[in-house]
N, C-alpha and C positions, 0 to 999 in steps of 0.2 A: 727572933730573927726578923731584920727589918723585909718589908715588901718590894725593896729598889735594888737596883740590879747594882753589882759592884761594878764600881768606874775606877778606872785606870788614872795613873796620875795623869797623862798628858788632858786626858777629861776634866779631872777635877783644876786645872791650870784653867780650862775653859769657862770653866765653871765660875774659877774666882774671879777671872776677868770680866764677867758676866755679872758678878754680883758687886762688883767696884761700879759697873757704869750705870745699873740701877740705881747705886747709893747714891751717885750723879743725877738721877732723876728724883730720888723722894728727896734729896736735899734742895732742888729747884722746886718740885712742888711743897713742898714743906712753907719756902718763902712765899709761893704762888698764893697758896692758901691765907696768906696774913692772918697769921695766929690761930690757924683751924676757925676762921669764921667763913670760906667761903667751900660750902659741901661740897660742890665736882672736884676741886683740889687738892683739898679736905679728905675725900676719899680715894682717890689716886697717889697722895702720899700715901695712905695707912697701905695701901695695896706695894705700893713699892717696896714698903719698909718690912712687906711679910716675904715678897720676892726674894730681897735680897740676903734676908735672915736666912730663908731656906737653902739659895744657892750656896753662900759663904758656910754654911753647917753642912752640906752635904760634901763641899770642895775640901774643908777640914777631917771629915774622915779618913779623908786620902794624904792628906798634905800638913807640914810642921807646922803647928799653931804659930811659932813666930813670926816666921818666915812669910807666910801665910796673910797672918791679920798685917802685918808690915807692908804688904803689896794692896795686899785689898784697902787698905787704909790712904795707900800713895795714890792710888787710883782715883779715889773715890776724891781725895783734896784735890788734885791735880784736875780732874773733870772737874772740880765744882767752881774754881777759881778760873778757870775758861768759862764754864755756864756763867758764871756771874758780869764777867767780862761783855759775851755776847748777848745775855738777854737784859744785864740790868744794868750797862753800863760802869761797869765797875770799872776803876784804872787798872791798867795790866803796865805796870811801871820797870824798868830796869831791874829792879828788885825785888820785885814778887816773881816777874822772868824767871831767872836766878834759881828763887827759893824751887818754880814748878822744876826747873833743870836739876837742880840738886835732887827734888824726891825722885823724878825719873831714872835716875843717875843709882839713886839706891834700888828702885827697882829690877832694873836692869841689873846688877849688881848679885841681890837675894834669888834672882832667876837662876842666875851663873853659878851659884854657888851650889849647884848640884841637888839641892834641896827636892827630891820627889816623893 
């Protein structure tokens, strides 16, 4: 029997949201780092990427793997294609637009579908 207290679905919703916009941070620090050569980076990604592991594993207890990794996954592209936009320049074109509206669009969507 695990030592963490049972969370509710509307928690574990919390939770997954929480482990999308982390994945939005080790994915920035990940590039930050340039190939794991630069250690403060270096280690703030490997710390996000255990963040986010645990958040998303403990929100999956509660919630449909599909449905689940489907949101945490739109999340996580959708923040990272903004981060790359705002910190690195990246083009945010008509068409990448689009593509972030469409993943939102399914998120919004996997939400509605009742999925707790």
């Amino acid at each position: 029997m695990s030592g963490l207290p049972a969370m509710t679905p509307s928690t574990a919703w919390v939770m997954l949201v929480a482990a999308g916009l982390v994945d939005v941070l080790w994915a920035t620090t990940m590039k930050l780092s340039q190939g794991y050569t630069r250690p403060g980076w270096t280690a703030l990604s490997l710390l996000s990427l255990a963040a986010f592991v645990f958040l998303l594993g403990r929100a999956l207890a509660v919630l449909p793997v599909g449905s689940a990794y489907a949101v945490w996954t739109g999340i996580g592209a959708t923040g990272t294609v903004l981060a790359g936009t705002l910190l690195f320049s990246e083009a945010l074109t008509p068409t990448r637009l689009a593509g972030v509206g469409l993943v939102m669009a399914g998120i919004v969507v996997l939400h509605a579908s009742g999925a707790k």
